[in-house]
C-alpha positions as CSV (number, residue, x, y, z in Angstrom):
1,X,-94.6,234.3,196.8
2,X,-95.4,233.1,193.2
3,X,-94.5,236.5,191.2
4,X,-97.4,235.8,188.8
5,X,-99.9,235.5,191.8
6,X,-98.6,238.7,192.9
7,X,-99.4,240.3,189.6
8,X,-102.8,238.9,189.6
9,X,-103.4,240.5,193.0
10,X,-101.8,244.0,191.7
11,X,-104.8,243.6,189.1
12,X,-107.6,242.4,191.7
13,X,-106.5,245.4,193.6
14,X,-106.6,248.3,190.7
15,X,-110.2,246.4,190.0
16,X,-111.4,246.7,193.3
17,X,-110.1,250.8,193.4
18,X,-111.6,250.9,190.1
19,X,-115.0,249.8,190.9
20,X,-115.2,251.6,194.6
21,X,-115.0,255.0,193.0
22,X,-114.8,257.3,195.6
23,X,-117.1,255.2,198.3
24,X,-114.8,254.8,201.6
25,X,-117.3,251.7,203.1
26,X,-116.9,249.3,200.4
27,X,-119.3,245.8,201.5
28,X,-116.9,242.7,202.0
29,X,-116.9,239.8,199.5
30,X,-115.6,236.6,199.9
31,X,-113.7,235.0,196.4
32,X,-112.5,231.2,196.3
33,X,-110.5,230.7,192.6
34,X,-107.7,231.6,191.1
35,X,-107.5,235.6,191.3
36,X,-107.6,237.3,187.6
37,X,-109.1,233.8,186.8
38,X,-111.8,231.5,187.6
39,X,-113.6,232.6,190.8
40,X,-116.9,232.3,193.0
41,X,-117.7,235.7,195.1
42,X,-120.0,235.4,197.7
43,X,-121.1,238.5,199.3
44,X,-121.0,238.5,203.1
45,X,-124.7,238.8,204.5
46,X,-123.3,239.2,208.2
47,X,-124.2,237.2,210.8
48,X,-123.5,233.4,209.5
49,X,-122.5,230.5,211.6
50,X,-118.9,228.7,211.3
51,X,-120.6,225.4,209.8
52,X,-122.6,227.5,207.1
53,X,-119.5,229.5,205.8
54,X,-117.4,226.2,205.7
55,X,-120.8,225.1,203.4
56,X,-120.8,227.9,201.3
57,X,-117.0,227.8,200.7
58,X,-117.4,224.1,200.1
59,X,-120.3,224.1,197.4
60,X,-117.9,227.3,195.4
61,X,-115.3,225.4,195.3
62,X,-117.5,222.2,193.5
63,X,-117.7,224.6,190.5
64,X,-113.8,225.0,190.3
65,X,-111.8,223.5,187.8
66,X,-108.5,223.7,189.3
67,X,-108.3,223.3,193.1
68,X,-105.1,223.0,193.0
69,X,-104.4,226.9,192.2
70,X,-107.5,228.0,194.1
71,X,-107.2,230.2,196.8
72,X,-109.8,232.4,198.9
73,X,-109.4,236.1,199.2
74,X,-111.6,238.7,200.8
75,X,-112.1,242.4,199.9
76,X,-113.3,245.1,201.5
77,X,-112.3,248.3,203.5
78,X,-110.7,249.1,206.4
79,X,-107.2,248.1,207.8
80,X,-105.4,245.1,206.3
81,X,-104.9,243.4,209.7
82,X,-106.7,240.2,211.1
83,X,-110.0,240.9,212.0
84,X,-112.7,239.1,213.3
85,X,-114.7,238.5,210.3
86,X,-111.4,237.7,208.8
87,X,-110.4,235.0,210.9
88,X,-114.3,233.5,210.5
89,X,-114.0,233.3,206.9
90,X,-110.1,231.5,207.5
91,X,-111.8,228.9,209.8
92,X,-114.5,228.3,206.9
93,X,-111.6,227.7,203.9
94,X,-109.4,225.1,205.7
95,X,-112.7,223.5,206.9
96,X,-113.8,223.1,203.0
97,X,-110.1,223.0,201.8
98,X,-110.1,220.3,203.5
99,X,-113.4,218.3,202.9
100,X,-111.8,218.8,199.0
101,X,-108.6,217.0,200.6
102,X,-106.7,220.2,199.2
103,X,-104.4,222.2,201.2
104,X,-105.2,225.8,201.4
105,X,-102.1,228.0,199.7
106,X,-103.5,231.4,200.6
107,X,-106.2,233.6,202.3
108,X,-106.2,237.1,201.1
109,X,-107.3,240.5,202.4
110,X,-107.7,242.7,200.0
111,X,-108.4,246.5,200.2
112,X,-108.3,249.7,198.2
113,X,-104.3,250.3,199.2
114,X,-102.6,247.0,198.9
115,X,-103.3,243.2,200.3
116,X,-102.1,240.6,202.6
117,X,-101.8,236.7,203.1
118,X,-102.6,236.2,206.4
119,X,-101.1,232.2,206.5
120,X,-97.7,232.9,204.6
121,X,-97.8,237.3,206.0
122,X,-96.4,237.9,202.7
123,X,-98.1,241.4,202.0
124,X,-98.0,244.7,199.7
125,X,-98.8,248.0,200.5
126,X,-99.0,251.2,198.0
127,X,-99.7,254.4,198.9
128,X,-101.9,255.4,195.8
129,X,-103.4,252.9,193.7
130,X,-104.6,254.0,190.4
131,X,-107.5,252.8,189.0
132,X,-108.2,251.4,185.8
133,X,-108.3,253.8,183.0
134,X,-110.8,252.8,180.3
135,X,-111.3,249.0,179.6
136,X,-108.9,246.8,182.2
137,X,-106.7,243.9,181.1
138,X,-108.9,240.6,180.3
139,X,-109.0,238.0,182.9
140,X,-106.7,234.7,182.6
141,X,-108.9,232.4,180.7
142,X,-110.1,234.6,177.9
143,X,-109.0,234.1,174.6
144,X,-105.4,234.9,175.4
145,X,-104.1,232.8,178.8
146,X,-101.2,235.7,178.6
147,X,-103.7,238.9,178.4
148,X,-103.8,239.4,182.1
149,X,-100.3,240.4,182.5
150,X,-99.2,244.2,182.5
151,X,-96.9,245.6,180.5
C-alpha cells in the first residue's frame, strides 16, 4: 500500500474518533476522493437500491478532479469485516468506477479502531486511537500540499 495513503487514513481515522466523541453508534457515510483531500460524503439513508447507489456514486465522482487517485471509503461503527451494506456500497463503486472508465484502487472501511481495504485486504488495527487534540492537521489541498502529513 502507498505509505502516504496510509497516512491519510491514520488522519481520516483520528478525525472520525475525534468527531464521534464518546457515541458508540456512529451513522455510516459513504466518501468517494482522495482521503485528507478532495472528497464527496454521502450519508447512507438506508434502504437504497443497487442502480441508485451506482447513481449517487457516479454524479460524486463528476465533481472530482482527479479520478485517478480517487477512492471510496465508508465509515462507521461496528466490526471491520465485510458486511452487507458494505458489499452494497462495493457493487455501487465499480459500477460508477467504471461508467468513468477508471479502475477502482480501493474501498475502505473505516471505524473508530483502525480500517480495512476490502479489494487489496491490506488493513490496520490500533488498539486506542487518540483523538485530535485542539485544531487537526489541514487537509491536502490547503495552502500547503505537505500540511497533512504528521510529524
Amino acid at each position: 500500500m502507498d505509505p502516504d495513503l496510509a497516512v491519510a487514513l491514520r488522519l481520516e481515522v483520528r478525525a472520525l474518533v475525534t468527531s464521534a466523541g464518546t457515541r458508540r453508534n456512529l451513522p455510516t457515510r459513504v466518501h468517494v476522493g482522495e482521503p485528507w483531500a478532495e472528497r464527496r460524503v454521502i450519508p447512507d439513508p438506508g434502504v437504497l437500491d443497487d442502480g441508485l447507489r451506482a447513481d449517487l456514486l457516479t454524479r460524486a465522482l463528476d465533481g472530482l478532479t482527479e479520478l485517478g487517485s480517487a477512492c471510496v471509503w465508508l465509515t462507521r461503527s461496528g466490526p471491520l469485516g465485510l458486511t452487507d451494506t458494505d458489499a452494497a456500497w462495493l457493487a455501487a463503486a465499480r459500477a460508477a468506477f467504471a461508467r468513468h472508465g477508471v479502475e477502482l484502487p480501493a474501498f475502505l472501511v473505516l471505524n473508530r479502531n483502525g480500517w480495512v481495504d476490502h479489494l487489496s485486504g491490506a488493513q490496520r488495527v490500533w488498539s486506542r486511537l487518540r483523538p485530535f487534540a485542539g485544531v487537526p492537521p489541514r487537509r491536502r489541498g490547503a495552502d500547503d500540499p505537505w500540511s497533512w502529513r504528521e510529524s
